[in-house]
C-alpha positions, 0 to 999 in steps of 0.5 A, spaced: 500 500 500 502 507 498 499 512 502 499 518 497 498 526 498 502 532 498 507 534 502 507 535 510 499 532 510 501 527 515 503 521 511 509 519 516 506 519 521 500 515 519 505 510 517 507 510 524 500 509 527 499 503 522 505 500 524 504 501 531 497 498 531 499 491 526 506 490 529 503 484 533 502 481 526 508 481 523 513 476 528 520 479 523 518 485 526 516 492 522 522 496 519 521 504 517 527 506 512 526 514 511 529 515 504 528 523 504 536 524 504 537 520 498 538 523 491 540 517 488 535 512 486 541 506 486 542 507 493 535 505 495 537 497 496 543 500 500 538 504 505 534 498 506 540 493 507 543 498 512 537 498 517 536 491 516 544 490 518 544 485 511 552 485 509 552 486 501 555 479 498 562 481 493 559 480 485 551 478 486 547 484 486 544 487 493 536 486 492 538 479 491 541 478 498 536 481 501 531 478 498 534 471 500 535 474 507 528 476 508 525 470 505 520 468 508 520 471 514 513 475 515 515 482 516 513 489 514 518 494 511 516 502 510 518 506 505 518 512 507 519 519 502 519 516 495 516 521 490 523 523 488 525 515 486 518 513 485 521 508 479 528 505 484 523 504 490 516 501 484 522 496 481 525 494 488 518 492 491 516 489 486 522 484 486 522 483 493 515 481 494 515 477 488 521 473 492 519 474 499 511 471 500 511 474 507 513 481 506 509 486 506 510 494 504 507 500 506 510 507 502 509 513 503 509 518 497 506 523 493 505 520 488 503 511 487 509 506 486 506 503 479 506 497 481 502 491 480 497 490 486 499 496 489 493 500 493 493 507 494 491 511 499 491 518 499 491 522 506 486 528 505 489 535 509 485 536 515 477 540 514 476 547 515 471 550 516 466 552 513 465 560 509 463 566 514 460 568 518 466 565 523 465 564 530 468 561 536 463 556 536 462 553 529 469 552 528 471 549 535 471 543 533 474 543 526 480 539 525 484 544 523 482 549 528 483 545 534 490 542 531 492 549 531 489 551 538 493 545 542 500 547 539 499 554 540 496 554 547 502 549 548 507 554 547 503 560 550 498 558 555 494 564 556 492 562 548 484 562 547 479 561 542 475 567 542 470 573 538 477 577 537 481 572 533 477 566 530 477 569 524 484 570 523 485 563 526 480 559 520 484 564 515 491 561 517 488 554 516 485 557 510 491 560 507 495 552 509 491 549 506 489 545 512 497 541 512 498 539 519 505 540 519 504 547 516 499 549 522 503 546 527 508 551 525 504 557 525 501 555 532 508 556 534 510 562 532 503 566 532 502 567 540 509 571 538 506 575 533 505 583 535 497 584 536 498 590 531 501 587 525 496 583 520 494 576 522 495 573 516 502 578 514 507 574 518 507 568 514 510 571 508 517 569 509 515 564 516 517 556 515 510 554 516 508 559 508 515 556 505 513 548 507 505 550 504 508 554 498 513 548 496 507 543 498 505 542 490 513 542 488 514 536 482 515 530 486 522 529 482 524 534 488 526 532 495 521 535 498 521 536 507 526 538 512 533 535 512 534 528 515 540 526 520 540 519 517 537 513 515 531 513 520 530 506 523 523 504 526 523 497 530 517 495 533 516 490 538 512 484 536 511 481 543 506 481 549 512 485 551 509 491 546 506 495 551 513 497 554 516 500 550 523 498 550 528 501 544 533 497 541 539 498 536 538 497 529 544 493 528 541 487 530 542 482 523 536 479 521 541 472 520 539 472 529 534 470 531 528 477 530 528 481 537 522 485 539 521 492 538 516 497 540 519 505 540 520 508 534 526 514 534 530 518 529 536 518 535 537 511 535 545 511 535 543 515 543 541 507 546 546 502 541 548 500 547 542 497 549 540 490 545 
């Protein structure tokens, strides 16, 4: 399955939410390769072998490797961040789960893999509300709004939705398009906003207005803030899940499958823990 929509909508983090809710089905473990850092579509089956910790073989090409690793493990692999190498991860999974019965994959892309049996979803924006006239209490309960009413009540807790700003507030939903990363960063920085300059003027210029006006950029451009580095996402696939336990991702997949709950783009912080 591809989850598809435009950037920042929340792609990732409805991958994550899957994963955490199927872990238990899959006793190889789910593994999330983040492949926004990428520039090279030939260097997706490094990504994958890198997280997987499975050593390339000397003349004998990296995808058949892995797919004799994996076999017939029943195992879930997310993708994540494939517009601008649709073609390189489109050919990968189809050569994986053709080889591997037991493998299943979840992107996550702006645009579909093209591949046979693939099964798109696209993840909609958060709702807006409806036209004027606006008040407190026909938009409370609009996604958007209460999306940007938490994260700026987090950063300035005196914040409230009232007669004197729930116009501006729907009006920067508006104008982003309902984008939850979007909003969550002009939740931040609006408590902070002078009360004489316009309520829609400081986001010119602001990341949230840079994240939503590049939402439509062509999906051959990497699009989404830089990554430290491949991301690994292990989920626990015991009764232990609850726990929350971390685990290094050098684990090989050649041991015996350890169990895992948390995801963390700070793995290399606890590699000591195994």
């Amino acid at each position: 399955m591809t989850l598809t929509g435009v950037g920042a909508v929340g792609k990732t983090r409805l991958a994550l939410q899957v994963a955490a809710e199927v872990v238990g089905e899959y006793h190889g473990g789910v593994w999330f390769i983040d492949l926004a850092p990428l520039r090279d579509g030939a260097f997706v089956p490094t990504a994958i072998a890198s997280v997987l910790a499975v050593s390339e073989e000397p003349s004998r090409p990296l995808v058949d490797t892995l797919a004799d690793v994996l076999g017939d493990r029943s195992l879930l692999l997310i993708l994540d961040s494939c517009e601008h190498l649709v073609a390189a991860c489109g050919d990968l999974a189809d050569r994986l789960l053709r080889a591997c019965p037991g493998l299943r994959i979840l992107a996550s892309s702006r645009e579909a893999l093209h591949i046979g049996g693939e099964t798109t979803w696209r993840v909609p924006s958060l709702p807006l509300p409806a036209q004027s006239p606006i008040s407190p209490e026909q938009i409370q309960d609009c996604g958007a709004v209460q999306l940007f009413v938490e994260r700026a009540v987090a950063v300035q807790p005196g914040f409230h939705l009232g007669e004197h700003n729930a116009a501006a507030v729907v009006d920067i939903c508006r104008r982003l398009d309902g984008i939850p990363l979007a909003i969550e960063l002009a939740a931040a920085a609006r408590p902070s906003c002078p009360p004489s300059r316009s309520p829609l003027g400081w986001l010119t210029g602001s990341p949230c207005w840079r994240l939503a006006a590049a939402r439509d950029r062509p999906a051959s451009r990497p699009c989404g803030p830089p990554s430290s580095g491949v991301m690994t996402c292990l989920l626990q696939t015991s009764g232990a899940c609850s726990s929350g336990w971390l685990y290094s991702p050098a684990a090989r997949l050649s041991k015996q499958p350890k169990r895992y709950a948390r995801a963390t783009r700070s793995t290399s912080r606890r590699s000591s823990i195994c």
